[in-house]
C-alpha positions in Angstrom: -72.8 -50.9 148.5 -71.0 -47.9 146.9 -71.9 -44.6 148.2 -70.9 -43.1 144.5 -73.8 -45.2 143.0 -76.3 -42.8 144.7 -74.8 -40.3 143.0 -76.7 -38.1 140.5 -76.3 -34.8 139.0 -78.9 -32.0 139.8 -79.2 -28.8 138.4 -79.8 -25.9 140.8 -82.8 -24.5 139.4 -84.5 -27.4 139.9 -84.4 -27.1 143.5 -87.6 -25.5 144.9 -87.2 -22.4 147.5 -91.3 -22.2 147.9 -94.0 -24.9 148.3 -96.5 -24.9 145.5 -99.9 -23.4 146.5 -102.3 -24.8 147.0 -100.3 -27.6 148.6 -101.8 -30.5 146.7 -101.0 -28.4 143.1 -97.8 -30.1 143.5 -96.6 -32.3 140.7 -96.3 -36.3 141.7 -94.7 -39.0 139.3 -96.3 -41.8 139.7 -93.9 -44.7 139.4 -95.2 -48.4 139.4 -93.3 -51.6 140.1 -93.3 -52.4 136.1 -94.3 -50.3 133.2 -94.3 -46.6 132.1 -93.8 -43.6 134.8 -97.2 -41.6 134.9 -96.9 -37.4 135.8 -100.0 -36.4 137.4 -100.6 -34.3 140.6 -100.6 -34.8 144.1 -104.4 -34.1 143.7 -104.1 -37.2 141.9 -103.2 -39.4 145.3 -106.8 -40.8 145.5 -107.7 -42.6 142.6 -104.4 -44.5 143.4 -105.6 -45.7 146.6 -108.9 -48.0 147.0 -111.3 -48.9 149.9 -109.5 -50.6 152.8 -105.8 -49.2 152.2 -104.3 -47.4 154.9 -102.4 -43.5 155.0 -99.6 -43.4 157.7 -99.3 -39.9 158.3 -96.0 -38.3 160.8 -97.9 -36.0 163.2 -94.4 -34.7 164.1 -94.6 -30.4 164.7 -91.3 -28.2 163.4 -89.9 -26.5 166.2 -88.4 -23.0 166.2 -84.9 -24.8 166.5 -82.8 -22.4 165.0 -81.3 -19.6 167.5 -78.9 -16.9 167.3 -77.3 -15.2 170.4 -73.9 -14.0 171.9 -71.1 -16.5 173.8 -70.5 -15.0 177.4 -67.0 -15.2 179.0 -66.1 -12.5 181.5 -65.9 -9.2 180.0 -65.7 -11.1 176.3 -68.6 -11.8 174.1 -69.2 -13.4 170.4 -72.1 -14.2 167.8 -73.2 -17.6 167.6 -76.0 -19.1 166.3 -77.5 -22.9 167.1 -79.3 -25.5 165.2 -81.0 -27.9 167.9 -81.1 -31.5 166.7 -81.8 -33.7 169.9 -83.6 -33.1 172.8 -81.7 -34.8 175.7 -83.6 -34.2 178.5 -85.7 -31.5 180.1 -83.3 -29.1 179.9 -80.7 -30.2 177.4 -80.4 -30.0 174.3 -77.5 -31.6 171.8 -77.2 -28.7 168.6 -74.9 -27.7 166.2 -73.4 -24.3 166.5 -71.3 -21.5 164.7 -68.6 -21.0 165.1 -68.4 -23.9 167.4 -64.5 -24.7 167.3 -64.0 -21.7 170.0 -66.7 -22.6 172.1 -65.5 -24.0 175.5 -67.2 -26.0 178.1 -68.6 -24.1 180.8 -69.6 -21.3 178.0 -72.7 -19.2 179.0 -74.6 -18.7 175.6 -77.4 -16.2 175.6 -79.7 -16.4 172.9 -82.1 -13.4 172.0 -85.4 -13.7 169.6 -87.9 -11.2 168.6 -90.2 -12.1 172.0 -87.5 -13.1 174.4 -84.1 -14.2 175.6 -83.0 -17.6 176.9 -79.8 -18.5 178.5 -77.8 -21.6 178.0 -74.3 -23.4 179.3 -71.6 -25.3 176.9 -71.6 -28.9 179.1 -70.0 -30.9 176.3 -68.6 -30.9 173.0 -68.6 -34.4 170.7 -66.5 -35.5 168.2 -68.7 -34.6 165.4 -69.0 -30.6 166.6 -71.7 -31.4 168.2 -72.2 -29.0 171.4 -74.7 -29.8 174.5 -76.3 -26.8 176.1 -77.7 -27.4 179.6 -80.5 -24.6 179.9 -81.6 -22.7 182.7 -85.1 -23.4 181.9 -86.6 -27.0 181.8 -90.0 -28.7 180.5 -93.2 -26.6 179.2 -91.4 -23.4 180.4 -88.3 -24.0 178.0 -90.2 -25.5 175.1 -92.0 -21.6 175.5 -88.6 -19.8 175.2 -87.3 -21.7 172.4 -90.6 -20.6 170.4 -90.4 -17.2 171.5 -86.6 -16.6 170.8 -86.3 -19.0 167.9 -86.9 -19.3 164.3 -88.1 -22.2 161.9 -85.1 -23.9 161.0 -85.4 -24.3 156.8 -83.3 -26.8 155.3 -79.5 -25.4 154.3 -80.3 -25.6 151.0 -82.9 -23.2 151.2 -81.4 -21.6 153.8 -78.5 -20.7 151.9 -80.4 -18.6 149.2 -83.1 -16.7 151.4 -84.0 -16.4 154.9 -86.8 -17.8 156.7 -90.1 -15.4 156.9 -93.4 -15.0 158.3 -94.9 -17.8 155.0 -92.6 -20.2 156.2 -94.3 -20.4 159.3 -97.2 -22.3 157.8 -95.7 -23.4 154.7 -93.0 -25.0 156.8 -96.0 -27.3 158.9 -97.8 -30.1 157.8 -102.3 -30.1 158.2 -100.8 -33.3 160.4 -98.4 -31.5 162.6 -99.4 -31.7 166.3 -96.3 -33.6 168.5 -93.3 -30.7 169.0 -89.9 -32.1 168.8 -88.7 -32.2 165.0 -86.5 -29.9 163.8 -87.5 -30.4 159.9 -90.5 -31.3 158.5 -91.5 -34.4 157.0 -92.1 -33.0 154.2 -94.2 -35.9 152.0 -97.1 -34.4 154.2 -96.5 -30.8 153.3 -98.6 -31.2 149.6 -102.0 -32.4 152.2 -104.4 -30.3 152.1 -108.2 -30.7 153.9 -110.2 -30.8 150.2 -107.5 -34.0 149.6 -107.5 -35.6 152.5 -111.5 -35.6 152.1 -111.4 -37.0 148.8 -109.2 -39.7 149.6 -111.3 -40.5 153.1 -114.1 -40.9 150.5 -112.4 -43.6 148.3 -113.1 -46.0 151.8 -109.0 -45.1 152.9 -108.6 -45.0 156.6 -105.7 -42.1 157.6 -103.6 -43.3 161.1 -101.1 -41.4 162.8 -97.1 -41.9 163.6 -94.7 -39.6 165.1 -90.7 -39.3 164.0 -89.0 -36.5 165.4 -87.1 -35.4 162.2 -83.4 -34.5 163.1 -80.8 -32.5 161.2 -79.0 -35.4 160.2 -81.5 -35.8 157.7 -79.7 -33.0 155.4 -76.1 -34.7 155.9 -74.4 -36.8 153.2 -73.6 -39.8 153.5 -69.3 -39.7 153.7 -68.6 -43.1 154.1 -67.4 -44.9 150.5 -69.2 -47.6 151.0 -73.1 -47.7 153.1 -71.9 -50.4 155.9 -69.4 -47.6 157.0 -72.1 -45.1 157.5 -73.8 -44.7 161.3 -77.4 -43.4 160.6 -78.7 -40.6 163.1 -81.2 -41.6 165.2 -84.5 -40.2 165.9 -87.3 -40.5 168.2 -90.2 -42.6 166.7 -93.9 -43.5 168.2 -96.8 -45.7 167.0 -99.4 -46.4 169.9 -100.8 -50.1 170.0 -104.4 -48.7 169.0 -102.7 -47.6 165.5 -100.7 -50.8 165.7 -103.4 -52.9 165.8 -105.7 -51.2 163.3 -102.8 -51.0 160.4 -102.7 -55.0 161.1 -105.9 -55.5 161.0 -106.4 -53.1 157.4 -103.4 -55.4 156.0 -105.2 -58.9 157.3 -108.5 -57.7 155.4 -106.3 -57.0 152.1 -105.5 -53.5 152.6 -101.8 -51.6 151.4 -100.3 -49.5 154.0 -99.7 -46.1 152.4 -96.6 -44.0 153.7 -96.8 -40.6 153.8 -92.6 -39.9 153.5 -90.0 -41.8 154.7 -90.2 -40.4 158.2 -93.5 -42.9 158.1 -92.2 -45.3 157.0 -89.2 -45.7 158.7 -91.3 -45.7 161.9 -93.5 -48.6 160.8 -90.5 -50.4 159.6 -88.8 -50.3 162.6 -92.4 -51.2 164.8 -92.7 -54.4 162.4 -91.7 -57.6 163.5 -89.7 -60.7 161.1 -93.6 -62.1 160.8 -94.5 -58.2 159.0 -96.8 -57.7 162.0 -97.0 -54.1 163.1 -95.9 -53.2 167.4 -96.5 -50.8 169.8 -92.9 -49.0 169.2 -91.4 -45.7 171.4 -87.5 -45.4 171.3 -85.0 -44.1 169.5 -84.7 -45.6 165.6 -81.6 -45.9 163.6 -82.9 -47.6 161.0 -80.9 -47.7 157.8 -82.3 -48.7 154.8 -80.4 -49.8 151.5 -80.9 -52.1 148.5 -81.5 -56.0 149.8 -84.2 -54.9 152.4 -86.8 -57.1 153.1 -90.1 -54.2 153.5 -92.2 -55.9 155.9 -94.8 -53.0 156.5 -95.5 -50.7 153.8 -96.3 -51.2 150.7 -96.5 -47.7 148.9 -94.7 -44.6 149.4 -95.8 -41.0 148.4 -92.1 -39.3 149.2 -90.3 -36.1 147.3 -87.3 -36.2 146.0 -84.4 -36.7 147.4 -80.5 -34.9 147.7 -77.7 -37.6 146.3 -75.6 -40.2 148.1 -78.4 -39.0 150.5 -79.6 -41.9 153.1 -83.4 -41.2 151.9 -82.4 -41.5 148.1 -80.9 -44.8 149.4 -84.1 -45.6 150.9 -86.5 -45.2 148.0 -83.5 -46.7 145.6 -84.2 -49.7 148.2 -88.4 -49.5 147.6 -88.4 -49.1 144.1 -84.8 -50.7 142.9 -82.6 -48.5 142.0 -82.0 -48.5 138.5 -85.8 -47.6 138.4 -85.4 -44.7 140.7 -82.3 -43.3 138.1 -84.4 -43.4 135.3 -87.3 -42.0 137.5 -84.9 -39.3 139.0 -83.6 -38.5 135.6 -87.1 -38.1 134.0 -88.0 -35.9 137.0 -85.2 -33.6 135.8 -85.7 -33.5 132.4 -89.5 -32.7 132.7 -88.9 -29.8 134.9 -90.4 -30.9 138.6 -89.4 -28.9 141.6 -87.0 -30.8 144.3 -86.4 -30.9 147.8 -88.1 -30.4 150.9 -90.6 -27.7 148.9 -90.5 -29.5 145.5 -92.7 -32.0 144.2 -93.4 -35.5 145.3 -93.4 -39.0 143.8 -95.8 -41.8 144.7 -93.9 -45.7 144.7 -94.7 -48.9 144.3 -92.8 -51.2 146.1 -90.8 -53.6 144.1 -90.2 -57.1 145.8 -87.5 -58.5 143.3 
């Protein structure tokens, strides 16, 4: 399909720089296969569930993947700064860095936080300016220093208007977060709060955990003219055969599987199998989702909103048809709700024509 037909025109106020407090305050419209488009709140989210449906929550954990140091090369030394976006192995990680056109291989990089420093070596650079630092620490140990000398990596569209702060610590997290390895949030699961999630666990709905290791490629556009010339990033995904088996089991007894963000359902989509059962699943997911899927495991989707010609818009444009995600996009603006990774959120109904 046309990349240009995931195109839409967003002012820049709309674009939220703070979560709304409390979390579950946030505005959600409510848009169902056929009919009118309902604005509620995210405090809302449980009288649109009933006894026997299932939340899939990501239990992914932000990491402090943003660090900023000094390039060492004899007597010569430079700023840079690093976005991780893949761990590699023990040691390695692949990032983005700035400047990273003078970088060389062999380049000792030595980053310094508030609590510590943590040195690094250039091994390789990829064709898309991607860099991979070997560190000298490996394991638990370097997982420590990144903590200590990063910072939370925000989004670069907040990014770009303020700096990251002490708030952003916990506004940044989800109530879910508990695996380390993403470097953004998935951020459907930032408007939970424990008051909902009780509410909703009263109404007879079961809550099961997935893990996606969000990646920057999230944030990148799609620049491909056309969606089968775009290679989607991958990311690490995870559902254990215990959650497997009980989301099956929920869907055999007539309950809906409820994604929390597309990081969840992306993860279930890619564990499902051509009969819509749900697998044990750990590897790396690549999963790219446009208009003409066939959904075989989820079948609602609480998400916010999403940048243009992005791969996510292209996602829920894929859920929910797009021409219904225009108008639901377009109503979104005109009625004032906050976007973006601390903006409001939408709840879907899939649509199967």
């Amino acid at each position: 399909m046309r990349v240009d037909l995931f195109d839409f025109e967003l002012p820049a106020d709309r674009i939220a720089l703070r979560p709304a407090s409390p979390r579950d305050s946030a505005r959600m419209l409510v848009v169902p296969a056929k009919g009118g488009f309902e604005d509620r709140r995210v405090e809302d989210l449980p009288i649109y569930l009933r006894r026997g449906d299932a939340l899939v929550v990501n239990d992914s954990r932000v990491i402090h993947a943003r660090l900023s140091g000094r390039r060492l090369r004899g007597d010569l030394s430079a700023n840079v700064e690093a976005t991780l976006i893949e761990r590699l192995d023990a040691s390695r990680w692949r990032a983005l860095m700035r400047p990273g056109k003078k970088l060389g291989v062999g380049d000792r990089i030595r980053f310094v936080g508030h609590d510590g420093e943590l040195d690094a070596c250039v091994e390789a650079k990829g064709d898309g300016g991607e860099i991979s630092l070997a560190f000298e620490l490996c394991g638990p140990a370097l997982d420590i220093a990144i903590e200590q000398a990063g910072v939370m990596p925000l989004p670069p569209y907040i990014a770009g208007k303020r700096s990251a702060d002490a708030r952003d610590e916990t506004d940044y997290q989800t109530m879910f977060a508990r695996e380390a390895g993403a470097v953004a949030a998935p951020t459907a699961g930032l408007h939970f709060t424990p008051q909902l999630l009780a509410a909703i666990e009263a109404r007879g709905v079961s809550l099961h955990r997935v893990t996606l290791h969000v990646g920057a490629g999230t944030f990148l556009p799609v620049k491909a003219e056309d969606t089968d010339l775009h290679r989607m990033h991958e990311e690490f995904a995870r559902i254990d055969a215990r959650t497997a088996e009980a989301l099956n089991d929920a869907r055999a007894k007539g309950g809906r599987i409820v994604a929390v963000g597309t990081t969840a359902l992306r993860v279930l989509e890619s564990a499902a199998d051509d009969a819509s059962r749900i697998l044990p699943y750990a590897s790396r997911t690549g999963i790219f989702i446009t208009p003409g899927y066939r959904f075989r495991a989820v079948d609602m989707l609480l998400t916010n909103f999403h940048l243009p010609r992005s791969t996510l818009f292209m996602l829920v444009a894929a859920f929910a048809g797009l021409e219904r995600m225009k108008a639901a996009y377009a109503h979104a603006i005109e009625s004032g709700y906050r976007f973006y990774s601390y903006g409001d959120s939408c709840l879907l109904q899939r649509c199967d024509t």
